[in-house]
VOTOR-49335 format. One line per 2 residues: number of its first residue (from 1); their letters; for each residue x, y, z of N, C-alpha, C. Coordinates in steps of 0.2 Angstrom, whole numbers. Each point is the difference from the previous one (the first is absolute). Last residue first. Layout:
// VOTOR-49335
NUM) A) X Y Z X Y Z X Y Z  ... .
// end
This chain:
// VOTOR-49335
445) XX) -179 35 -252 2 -8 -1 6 -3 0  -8 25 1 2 -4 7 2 -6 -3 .
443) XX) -2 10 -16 4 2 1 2 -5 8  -13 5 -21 2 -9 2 6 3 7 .
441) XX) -21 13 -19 4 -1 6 1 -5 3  -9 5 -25 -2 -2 6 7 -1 5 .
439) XX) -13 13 -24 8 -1 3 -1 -3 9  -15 1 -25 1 -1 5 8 0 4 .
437) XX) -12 6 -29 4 -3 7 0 2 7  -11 5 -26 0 1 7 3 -5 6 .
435) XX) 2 5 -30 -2 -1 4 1 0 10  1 2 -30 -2 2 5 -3 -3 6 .
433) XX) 8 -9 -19 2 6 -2 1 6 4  -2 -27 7 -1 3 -5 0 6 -2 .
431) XX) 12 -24 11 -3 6 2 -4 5 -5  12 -23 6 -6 0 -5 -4 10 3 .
429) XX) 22 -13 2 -3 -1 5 -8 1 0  17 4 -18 0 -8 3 -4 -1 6 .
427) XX) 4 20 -10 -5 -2 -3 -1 -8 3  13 13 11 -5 3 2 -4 -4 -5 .
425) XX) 21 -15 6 -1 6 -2 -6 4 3  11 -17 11 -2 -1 -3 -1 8 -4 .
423) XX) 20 -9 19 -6 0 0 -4 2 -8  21 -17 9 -1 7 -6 -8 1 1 .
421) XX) 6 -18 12 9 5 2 -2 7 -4  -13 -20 10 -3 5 -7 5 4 1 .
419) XX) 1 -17 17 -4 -3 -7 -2 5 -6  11 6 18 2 -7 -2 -3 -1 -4 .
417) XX) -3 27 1 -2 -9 6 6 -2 -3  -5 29 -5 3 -9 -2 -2 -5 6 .
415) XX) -17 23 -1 7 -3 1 4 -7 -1  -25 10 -6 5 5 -2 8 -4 1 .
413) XX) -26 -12 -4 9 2 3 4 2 -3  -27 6 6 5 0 -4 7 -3 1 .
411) XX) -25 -6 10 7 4 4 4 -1 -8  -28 -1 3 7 -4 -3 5 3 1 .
409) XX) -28 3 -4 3 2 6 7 -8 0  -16 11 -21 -1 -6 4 7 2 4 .
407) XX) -7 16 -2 -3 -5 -2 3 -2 -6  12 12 16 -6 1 3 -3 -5 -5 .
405) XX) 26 -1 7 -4 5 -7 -7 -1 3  25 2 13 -5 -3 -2 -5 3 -6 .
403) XX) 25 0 14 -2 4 -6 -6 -6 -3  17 4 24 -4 -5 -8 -3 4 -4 .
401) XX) 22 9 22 -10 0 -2 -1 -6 -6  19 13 21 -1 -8 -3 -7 1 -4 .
399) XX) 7 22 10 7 -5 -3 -2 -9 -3  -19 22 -5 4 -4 7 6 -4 0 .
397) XX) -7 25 -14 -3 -9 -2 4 -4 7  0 24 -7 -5 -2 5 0 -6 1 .
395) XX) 18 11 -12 1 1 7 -6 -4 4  11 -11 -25 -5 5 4 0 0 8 .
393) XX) 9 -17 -14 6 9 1 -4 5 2  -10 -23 -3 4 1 6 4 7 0 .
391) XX) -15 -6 -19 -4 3 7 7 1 5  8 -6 -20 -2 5 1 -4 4 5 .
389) XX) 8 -21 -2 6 5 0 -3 4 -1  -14 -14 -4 1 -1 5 6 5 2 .
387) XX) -7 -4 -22 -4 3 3 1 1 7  15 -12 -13 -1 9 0 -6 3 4 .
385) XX) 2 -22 -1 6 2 2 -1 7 0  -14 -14 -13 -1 2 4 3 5 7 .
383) XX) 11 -1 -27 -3 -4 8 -3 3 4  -2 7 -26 3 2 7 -1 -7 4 .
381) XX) -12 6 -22 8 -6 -1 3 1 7  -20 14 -5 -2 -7 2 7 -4 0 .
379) XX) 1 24 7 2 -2 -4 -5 -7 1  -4 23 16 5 -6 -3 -1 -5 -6 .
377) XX) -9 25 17 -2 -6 -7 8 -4 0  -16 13 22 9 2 -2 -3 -6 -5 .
375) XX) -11 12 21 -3 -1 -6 8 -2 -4  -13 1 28 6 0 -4 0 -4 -8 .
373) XX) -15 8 24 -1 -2 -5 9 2 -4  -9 -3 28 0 3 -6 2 -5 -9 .
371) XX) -6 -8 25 -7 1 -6 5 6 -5  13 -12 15 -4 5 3 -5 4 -3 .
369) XX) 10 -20 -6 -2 -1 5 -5 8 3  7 -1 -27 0 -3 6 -2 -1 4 .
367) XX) -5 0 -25 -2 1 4 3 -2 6  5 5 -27 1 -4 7 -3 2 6 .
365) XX) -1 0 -27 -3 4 3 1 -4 7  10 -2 -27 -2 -3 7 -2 5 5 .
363) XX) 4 -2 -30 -1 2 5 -4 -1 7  16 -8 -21 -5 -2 3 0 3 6 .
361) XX) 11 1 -26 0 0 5 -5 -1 5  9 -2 -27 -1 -8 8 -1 3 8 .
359) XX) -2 16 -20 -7 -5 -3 4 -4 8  2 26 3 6 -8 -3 -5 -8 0 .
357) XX) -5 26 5 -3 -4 -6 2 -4 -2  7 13 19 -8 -2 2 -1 -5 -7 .
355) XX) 26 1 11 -5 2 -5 -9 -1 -1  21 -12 17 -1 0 -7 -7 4 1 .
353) XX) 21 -1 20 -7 -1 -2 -1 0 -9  23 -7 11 -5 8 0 -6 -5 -4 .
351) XX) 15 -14 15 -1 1 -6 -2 5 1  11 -4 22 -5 -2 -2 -1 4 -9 .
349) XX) 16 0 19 2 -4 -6 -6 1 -4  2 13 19 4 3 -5 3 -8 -6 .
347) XX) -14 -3 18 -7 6 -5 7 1 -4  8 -16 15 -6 -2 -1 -2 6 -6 .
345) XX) 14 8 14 4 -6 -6 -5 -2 -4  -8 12 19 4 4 -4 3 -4 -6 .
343) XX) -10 -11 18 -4 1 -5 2 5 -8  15 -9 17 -2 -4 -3 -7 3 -6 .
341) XX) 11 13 18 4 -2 -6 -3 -6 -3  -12 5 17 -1 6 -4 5 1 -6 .
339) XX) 0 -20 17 -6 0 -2 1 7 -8  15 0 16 1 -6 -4 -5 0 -5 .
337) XX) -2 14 18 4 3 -6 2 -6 -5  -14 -6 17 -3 3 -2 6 4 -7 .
335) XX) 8 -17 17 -6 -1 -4 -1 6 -4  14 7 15 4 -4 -6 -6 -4 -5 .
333) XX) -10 12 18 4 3 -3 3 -3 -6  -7 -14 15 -8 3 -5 4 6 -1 .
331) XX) 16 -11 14 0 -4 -6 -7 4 -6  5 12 21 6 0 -6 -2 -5 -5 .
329) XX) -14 2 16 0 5 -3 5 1 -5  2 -19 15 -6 0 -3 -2 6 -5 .
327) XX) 19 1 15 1 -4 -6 -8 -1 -4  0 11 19 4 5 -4 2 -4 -5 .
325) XX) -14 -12 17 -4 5 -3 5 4 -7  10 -13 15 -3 -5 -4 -3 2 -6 .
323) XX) 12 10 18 4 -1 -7 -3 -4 -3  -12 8 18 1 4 -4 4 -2 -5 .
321) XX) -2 -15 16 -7 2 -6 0 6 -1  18 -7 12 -1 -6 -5 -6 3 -4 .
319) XX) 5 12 19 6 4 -5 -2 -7 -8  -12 -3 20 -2 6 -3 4 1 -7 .
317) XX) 6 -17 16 -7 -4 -5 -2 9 -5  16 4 18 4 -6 -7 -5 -2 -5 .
315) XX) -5 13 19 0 3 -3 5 -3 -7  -9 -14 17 -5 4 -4 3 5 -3 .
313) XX) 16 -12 11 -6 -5 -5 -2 5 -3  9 10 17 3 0 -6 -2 -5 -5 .
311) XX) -12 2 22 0 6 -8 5 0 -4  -2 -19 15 -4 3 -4 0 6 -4 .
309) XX) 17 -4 14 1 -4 -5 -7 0 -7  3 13 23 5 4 -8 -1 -6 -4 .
307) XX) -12 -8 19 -3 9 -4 5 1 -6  7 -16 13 -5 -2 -3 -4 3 -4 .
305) XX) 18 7 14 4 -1 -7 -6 -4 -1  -10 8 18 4 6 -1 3 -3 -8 .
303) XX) -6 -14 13 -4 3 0 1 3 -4  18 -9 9 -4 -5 -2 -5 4 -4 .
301) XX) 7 11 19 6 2 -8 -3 -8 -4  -10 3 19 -1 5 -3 4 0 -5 .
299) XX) 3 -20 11 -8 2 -2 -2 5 -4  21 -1 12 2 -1 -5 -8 -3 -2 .
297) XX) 2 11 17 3 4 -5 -1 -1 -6  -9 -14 20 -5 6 -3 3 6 -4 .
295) XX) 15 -17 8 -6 -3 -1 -5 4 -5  15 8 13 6 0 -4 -7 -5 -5 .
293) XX) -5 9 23 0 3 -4 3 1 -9  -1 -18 15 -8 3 -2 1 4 -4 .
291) XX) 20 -5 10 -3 -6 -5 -6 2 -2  9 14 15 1 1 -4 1 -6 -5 .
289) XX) -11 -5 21 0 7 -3 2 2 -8  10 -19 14 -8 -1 -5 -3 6 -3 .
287) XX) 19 5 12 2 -6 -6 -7 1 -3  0 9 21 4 4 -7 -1 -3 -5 .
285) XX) -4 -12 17 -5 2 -1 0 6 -5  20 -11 8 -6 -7 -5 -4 5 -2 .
283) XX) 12 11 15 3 0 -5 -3 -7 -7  -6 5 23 -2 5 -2 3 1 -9 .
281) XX) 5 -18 15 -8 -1 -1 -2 8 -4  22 -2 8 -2 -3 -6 -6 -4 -3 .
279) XX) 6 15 21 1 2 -6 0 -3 -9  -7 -10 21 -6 6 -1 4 2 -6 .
277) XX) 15 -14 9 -8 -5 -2 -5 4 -2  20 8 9 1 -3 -4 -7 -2 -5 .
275) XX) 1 7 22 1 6 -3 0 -5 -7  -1 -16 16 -7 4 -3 1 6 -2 .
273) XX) 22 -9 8 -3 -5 -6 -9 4 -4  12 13 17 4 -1 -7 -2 -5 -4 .
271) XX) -8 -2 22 -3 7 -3 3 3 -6  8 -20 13 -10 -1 -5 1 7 -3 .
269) XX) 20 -4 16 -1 -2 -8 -4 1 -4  4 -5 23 3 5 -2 -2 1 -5 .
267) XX) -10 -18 2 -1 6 5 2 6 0  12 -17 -8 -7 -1 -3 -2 4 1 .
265) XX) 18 -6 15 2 4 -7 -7 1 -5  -4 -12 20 3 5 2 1 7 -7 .
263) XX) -6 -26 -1 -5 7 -1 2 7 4  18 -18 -3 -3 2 -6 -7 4 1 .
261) XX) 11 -6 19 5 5 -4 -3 0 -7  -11 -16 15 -1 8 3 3 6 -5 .
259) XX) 2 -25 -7 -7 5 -1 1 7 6  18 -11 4 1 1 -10 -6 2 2 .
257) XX) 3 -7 21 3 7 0 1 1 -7  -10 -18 4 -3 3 2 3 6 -1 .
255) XX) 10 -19 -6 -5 2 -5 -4 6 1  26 2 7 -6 -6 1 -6 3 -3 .
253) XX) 28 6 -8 -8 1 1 -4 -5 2  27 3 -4 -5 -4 0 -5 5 5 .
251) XX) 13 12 -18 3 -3 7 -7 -5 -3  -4 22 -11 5 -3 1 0 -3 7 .
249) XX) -19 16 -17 1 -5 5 7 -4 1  -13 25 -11 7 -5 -1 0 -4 8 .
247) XX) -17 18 -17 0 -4 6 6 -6 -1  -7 17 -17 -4 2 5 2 -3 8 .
245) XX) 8 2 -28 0 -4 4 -2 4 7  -9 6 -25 6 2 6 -2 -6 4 .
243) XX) -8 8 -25 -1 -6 3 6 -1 6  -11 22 -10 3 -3 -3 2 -6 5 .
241) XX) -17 18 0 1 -6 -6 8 0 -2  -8 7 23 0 6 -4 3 -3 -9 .
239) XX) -3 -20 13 2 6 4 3 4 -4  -8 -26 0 0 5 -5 -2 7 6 .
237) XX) 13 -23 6 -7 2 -1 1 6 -4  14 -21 18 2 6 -10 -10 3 1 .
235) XX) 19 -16 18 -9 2 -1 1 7 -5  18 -20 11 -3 6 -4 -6 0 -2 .
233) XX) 20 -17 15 -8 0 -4 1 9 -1  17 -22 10 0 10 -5 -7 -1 -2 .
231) XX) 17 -18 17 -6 2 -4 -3 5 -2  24 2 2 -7 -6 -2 -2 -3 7 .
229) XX) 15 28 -7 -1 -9 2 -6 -3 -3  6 21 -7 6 -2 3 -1 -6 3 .
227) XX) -9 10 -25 -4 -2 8 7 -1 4  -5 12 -24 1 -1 5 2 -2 6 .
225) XX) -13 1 -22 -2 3 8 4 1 4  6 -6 -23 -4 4 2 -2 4 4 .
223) XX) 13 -20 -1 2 7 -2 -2 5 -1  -12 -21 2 4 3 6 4 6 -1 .
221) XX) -12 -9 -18 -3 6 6 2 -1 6  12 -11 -15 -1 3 -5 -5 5 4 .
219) XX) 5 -20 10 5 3 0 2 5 -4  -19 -15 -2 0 1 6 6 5 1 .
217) XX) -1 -8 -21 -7 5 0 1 1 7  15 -15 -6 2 7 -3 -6 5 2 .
215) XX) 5 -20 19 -4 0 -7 1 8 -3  7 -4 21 3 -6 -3 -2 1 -7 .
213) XX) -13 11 17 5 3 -2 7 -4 -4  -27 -7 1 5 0 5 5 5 -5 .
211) XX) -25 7 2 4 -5 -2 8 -1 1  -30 10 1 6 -5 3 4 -1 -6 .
209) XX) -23 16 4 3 -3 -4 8 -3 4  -28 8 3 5 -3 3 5 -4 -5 .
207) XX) -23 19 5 2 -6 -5 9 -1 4  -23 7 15 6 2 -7 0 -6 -2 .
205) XX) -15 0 16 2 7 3 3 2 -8  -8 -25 6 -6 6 1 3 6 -1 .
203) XX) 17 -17 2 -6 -1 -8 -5 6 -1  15 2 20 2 -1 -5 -3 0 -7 .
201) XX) -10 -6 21 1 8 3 3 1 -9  0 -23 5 -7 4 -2 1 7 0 .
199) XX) 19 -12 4 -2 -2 -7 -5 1 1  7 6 21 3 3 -4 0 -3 -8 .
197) XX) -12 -11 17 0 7 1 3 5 -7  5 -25 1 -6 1 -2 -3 6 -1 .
195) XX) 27 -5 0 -5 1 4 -7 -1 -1  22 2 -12 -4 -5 -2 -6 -2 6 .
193) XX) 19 15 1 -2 0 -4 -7 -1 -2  11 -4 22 -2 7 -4 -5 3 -6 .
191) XX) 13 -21 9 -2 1 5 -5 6 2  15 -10 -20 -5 -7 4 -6 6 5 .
189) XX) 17 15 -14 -6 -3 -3 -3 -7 2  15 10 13 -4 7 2 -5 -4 -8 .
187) XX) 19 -13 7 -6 2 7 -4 4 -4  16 -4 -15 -3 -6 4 -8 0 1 .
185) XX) 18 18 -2 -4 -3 -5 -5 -5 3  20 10 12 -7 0 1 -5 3 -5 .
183) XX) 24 -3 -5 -3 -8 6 -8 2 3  11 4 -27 -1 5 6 -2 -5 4 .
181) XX) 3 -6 -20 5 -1 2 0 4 7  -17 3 -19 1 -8 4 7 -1 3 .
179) XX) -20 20 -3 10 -1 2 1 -7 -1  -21 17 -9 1 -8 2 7 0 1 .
177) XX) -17 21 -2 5 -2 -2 3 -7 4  -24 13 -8 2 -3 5 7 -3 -2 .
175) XX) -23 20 -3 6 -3 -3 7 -5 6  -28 12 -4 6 -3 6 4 -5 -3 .
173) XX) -18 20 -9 4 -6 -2 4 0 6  -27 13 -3 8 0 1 5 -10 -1 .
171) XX) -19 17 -13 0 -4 4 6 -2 3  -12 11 -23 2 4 8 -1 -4 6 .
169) XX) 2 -9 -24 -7 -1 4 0 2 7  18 7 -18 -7 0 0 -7 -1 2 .
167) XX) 23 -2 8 -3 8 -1 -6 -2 -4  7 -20 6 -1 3 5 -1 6 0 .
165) XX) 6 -10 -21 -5 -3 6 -3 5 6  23 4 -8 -6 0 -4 -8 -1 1 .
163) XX) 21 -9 12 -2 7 -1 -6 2 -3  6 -22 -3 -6 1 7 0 8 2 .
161) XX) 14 -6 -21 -9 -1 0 -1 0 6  22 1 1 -5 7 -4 -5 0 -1 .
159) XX) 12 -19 9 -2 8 6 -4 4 -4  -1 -23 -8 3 4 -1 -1 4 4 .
157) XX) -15 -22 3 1 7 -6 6 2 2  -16 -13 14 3 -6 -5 0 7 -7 .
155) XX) -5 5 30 -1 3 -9 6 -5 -5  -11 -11 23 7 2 -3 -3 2 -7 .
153) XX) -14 -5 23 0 -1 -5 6 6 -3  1 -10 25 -4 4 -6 2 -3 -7 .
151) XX) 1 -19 14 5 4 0 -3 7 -3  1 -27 4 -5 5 3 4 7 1 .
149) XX) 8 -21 -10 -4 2 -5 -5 8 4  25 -12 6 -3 -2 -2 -9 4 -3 .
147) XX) 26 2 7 -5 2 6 -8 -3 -1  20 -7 -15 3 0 6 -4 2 7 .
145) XX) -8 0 -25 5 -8 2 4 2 7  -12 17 -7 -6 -3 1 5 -6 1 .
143) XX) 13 15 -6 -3 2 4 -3 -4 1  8 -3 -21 5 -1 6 -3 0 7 .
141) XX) -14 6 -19 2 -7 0 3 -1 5  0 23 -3 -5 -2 3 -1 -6 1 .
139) XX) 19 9 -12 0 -1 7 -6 -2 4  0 -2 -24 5 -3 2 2 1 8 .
137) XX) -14 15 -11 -3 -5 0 4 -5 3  11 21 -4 -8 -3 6 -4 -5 0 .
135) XX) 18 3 -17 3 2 7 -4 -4 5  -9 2 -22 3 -7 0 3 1 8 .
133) XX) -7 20 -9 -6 -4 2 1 -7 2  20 14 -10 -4 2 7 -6 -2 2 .
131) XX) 20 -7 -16 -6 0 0 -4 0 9  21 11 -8 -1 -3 -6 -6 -1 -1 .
129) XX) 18 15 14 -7 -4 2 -3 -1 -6  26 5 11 -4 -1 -5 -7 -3 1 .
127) XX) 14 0 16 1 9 -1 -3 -1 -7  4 -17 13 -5 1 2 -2 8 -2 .
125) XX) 21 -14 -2 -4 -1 -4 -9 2 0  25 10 5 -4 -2 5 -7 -3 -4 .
123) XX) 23 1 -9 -2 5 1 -6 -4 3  25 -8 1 -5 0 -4 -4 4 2 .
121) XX) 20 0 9 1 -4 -4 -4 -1 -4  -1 16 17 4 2 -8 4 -6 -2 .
119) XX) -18 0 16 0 3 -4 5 2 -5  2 -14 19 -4 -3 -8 -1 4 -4 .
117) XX) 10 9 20 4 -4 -5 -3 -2 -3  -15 8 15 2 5 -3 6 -2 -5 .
115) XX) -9 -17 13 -6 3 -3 3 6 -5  13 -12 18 -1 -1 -8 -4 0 -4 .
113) XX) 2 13 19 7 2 -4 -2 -4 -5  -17 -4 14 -1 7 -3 8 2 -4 .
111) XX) -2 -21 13 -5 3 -3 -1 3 -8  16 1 23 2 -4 -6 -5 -1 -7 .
109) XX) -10 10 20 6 4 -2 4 -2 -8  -15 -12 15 -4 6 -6 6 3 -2 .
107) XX) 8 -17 17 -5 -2 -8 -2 4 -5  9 5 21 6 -1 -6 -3 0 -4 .
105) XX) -14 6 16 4 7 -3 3 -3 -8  -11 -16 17 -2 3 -4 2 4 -6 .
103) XX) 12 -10 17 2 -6 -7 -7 4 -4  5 12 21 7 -1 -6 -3 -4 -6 .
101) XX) -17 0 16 1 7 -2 6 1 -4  -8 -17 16 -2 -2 -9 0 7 -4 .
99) XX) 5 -1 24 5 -5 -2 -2 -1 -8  -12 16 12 6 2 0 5 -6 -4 .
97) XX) -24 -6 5 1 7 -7 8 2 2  -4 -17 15 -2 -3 -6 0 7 -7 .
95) XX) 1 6 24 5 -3 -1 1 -3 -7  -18 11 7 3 4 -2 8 -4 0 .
93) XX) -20 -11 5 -1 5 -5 7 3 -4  0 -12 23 0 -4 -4 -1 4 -8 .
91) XX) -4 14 19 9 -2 -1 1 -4 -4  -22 16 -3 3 -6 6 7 -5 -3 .
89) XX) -13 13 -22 -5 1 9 5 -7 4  2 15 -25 2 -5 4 -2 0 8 .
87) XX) -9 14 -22 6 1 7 0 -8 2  -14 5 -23 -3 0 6 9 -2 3 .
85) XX) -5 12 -25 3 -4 3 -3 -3 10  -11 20 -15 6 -1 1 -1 -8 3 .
83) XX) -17 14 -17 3 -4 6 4 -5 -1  -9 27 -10 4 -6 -1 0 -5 8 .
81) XX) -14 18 -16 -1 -3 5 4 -6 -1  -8 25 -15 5 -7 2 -1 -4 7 .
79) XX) -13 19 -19 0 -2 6 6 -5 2  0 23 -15 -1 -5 -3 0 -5 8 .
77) XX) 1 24 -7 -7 -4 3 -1 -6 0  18 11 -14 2 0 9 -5 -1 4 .
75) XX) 4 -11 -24 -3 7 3 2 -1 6  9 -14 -19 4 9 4 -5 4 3 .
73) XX) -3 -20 -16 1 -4 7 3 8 6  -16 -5 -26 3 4 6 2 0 7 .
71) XX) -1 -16 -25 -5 3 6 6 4 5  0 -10 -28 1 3 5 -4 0 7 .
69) XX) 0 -22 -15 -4 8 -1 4 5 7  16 -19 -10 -8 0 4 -3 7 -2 .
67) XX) 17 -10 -20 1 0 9 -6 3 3  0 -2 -23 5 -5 1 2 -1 6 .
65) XX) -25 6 -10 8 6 0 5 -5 1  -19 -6 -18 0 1 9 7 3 0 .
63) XX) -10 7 -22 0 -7 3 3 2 8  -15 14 -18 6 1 4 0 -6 4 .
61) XX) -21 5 -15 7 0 -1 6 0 1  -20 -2 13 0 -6 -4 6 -1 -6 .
59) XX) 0 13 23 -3 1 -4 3 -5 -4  -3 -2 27 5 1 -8 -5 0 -6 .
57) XX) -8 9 24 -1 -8 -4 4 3 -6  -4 17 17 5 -4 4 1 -6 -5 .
55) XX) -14 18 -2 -2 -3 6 4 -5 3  2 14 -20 0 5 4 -2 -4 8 .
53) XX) 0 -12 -21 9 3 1 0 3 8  -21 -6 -10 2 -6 3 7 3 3 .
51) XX) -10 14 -14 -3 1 7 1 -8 4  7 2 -22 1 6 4 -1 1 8 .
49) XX) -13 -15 -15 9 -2 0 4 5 4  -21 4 -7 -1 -5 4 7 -1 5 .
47) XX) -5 14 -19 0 3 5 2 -4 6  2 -8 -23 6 4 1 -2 3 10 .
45) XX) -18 -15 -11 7 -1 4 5 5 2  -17 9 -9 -2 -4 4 5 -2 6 .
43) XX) 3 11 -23 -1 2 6 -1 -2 7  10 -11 -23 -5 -2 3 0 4 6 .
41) XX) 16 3 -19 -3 4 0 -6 -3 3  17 -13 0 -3 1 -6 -5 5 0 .
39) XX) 15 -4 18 -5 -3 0 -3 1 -4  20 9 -1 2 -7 3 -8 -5 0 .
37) XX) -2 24 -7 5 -6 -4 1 -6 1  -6 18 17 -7 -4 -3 4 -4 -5 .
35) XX) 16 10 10 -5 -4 6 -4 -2 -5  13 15 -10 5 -7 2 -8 -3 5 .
33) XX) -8 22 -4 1 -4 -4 4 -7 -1  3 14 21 -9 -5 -2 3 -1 -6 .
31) XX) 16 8 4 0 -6 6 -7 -3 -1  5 23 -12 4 -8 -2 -2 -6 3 .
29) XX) -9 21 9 -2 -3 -5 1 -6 -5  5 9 27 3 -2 -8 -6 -2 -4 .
27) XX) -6 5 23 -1 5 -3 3 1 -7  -16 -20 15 8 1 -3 1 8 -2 .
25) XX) -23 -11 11 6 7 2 6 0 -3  -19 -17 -4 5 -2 0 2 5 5 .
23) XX) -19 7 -14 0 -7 5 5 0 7  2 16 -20 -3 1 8 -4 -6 3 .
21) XX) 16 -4 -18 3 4 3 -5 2 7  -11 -14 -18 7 -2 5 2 4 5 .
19) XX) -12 12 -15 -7 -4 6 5 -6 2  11 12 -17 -2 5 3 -6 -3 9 .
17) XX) 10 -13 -20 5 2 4 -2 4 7  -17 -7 -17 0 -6 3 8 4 5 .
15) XX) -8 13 -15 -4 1 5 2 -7 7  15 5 -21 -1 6 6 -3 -1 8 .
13) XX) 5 -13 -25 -3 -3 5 3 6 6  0 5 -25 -6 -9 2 0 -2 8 .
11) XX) 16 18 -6 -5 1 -2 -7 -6 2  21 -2 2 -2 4 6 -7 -2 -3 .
9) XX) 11 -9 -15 -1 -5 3 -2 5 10  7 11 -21 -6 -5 -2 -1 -1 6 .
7) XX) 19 9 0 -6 4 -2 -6 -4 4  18 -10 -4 1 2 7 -6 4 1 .
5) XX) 7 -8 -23 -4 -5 5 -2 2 8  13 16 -14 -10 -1 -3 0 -6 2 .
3) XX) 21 3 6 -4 8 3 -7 -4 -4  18 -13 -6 -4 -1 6 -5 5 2 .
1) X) 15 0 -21 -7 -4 0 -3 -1 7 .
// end
């Protein structure tokens, strides 16, 4: 029972599959079918939706992924700039680094063994990311209570969404990794960060996503990117479409030498972002193109089943009055033999004439419509009746006629009423031996 729905249902909708497919470029036919389905067979959508997928924005039917949008951290183009730790300067310096150099070592040392033992007594609970927008938010509160309100502005979203975003409004993202247990934390967002320079350079340039490594979403793109120390900044953008990091800032950074190193990598960079921007100015302008195009299809085919639909009206209205006209022929047909059986009955009941010398007969001279003349005797004792049966078995006489007499001018009733169920005889009617009747046409009436 499937193959004649599977039939059908190509069938009904080829064109709608056929103008997907070269919308779209899918080359499965299944994959468009299953696509338009999902969108009730709404083209529109189905293309729209598609070309969100193709830009980077999750489709309406596939729920967000459970870990970041990929990006591409393996290109060897990729820019790095690490600042190191500053040397100890003069015998006091370097006395105070040598003497805090054991109790350092031990600290991180012991540290990281029980960081490592807690792991196999519990699993690191930043390894599950539950509510990733509660993450960043939750840090950016934090933030503002410690450096307080003057600060770029913080994408208040999930990595995937500032990914996203940022491929689609081809614009670079400065992703920014928070150590809170790192010692030059601190410095680099009192002294760095939260700069005035560096929070206009910032607002003005990109979007800006933060969050601490503490927090499942901030520890869920640290292992991501990778970073070997804090302060960790990354610069993502769309490159040969796929959204690569471009630029890795590590150590403390001063404001001046961060705006140089961010428009450094920007620069490096424009001629893949504006190759970007042409190709997808070129690909909207596809778009609209084949929307016109698809516009002025479906116009045409609108058009086009307008035409089929009239004529098949019209040739429906045709076929309707010809069966109107073949029934009509039929019925004056069946009319008519009806009619010729009747009269045939009509003549083959009809008494036999009487005799020239039969003292009661009485000879009638009928005049019909078409002026001929018809001569036949009957009986005085006969019903009217008879007389009537007789003209109607006639071929000339009209199917409905009266039987009138001339002077004094008076409709015989030949046929029963209600009120005279027994028409009268010929003497009862006052006829006389001889006489000239009228036969009048009633027919149109």
């Amino acid at each position: 029972m499937a193959a004649p729905e599977e039939q059908e249902l190509s069938q009904a909708q080829t064109e709608k599959l056929l103008q997907f497919q070269d919308l779209t470029g899918l080359e499965s036919m299944d994959q468009c079918r299953r696509t338009l389905e999902q969108h009730n067979w709404n083209i529109e959508a189905a293309v729209q939706d598609r070309l969100n997928e193709q830009e980077g924005v999750p489709s309406v039917f596939n729920p967000p992924p459970s870990r970041p949008l990929q990006v591409n951290t393996a290109d060897h183009r990729v820019y790095s700039y690490i600042v190191s730790r500053p040397q100890p300067r003069g015998l006091l310096g370097w006395s105070y680094y040598l003497i805090m150099l054991p109790f350092r070592f031990t600290y991180y040392t012991l540290l990281d063994i029980f960081r490592f033992a807690l792991r196999f007594i519990r699993p690191d609970p930043r390894g599950r990311v539950t509510d990733p927008v509660g993450d960043v938010v939750s840090f950016i509160h934090s933030f503002e209570e410690k450096y307080g309100r003057s600060h770029p502005v913080f994408y208040q979203g999930t990595y995937s969404q500032a990914l996203n975003d940022a491929k689609r409004e081809l614009r670079y993202l400065l992703v920014y990794l928070h150590g809170d247990d790192h010692q030059d934390t601190d410095e680099f967002c009192r002294a760095t960060l939260c700069t005035e320079e560096v929070v206009t350079f910032i607002n003005t340039r990109m979007l800006f996503w933060a969050c601490s490594t503490n927090k499942p979403e901030g520890y869920r793109v640290s292992q991501a990117l990778r970073e070997n120390t804090y302060p960790f900044l990354a610069m993502i953008m769309l490159k040969d479409r796929k959204m690569t990091v471009v630029g890795r800032l590590e150590g403390l950074i001063q404001p001046e030498d961060l705006i140089n190193q961010l428009n450094f990598i920007m620069e490096a960079n424009q001629t893949y972002l504006m190759s970007e921007r042409m190709e997808r100015e070129e690909r909207n302008q596809t778009q609209v193109l084949r929307q016109q195009q698809d516009e002025a299809y479906l116009a045409s085919l609108r058009a086009d089943q307008e035409k089929d639909r009239k004529k098949r009206e019209e040739q429906e209205q045709r076929r309707q009055e010809e069966e109107k006209a073949r029934q009509c022929v039929l019925a004056e047909e069946n009319r008519r033999r009806t009619l010729q059986e009747e009269k045939e009955r009509k003549s083959e009941c009809l008494p036999p004439e009487p005799p020239l010398d039969d003292p009661d007969s009485v000879k009638i001279v009928f005049k019909l419509p078409n002026d001929t003349r018809v001569e036949r005797r009957f009986l005085f004792s006969q019903s009217l009746t008879v007389i009537h049966d007789f003209l109607f078995s006639l071929k000339e006489s009209p199917e409905k006629f009266q039987i009138v007499t001339n002077f004094p001018r008076r409709v015989l009733p030949c046929l029963p009423t209600e009120e005279q169920p027994n028409p009268p005889t010929l003497k009862e009617a006052g006829l006389s031996r001889s006489e000239v009747l009228f036969v009048q046409d009633l027919t149109d009436d």
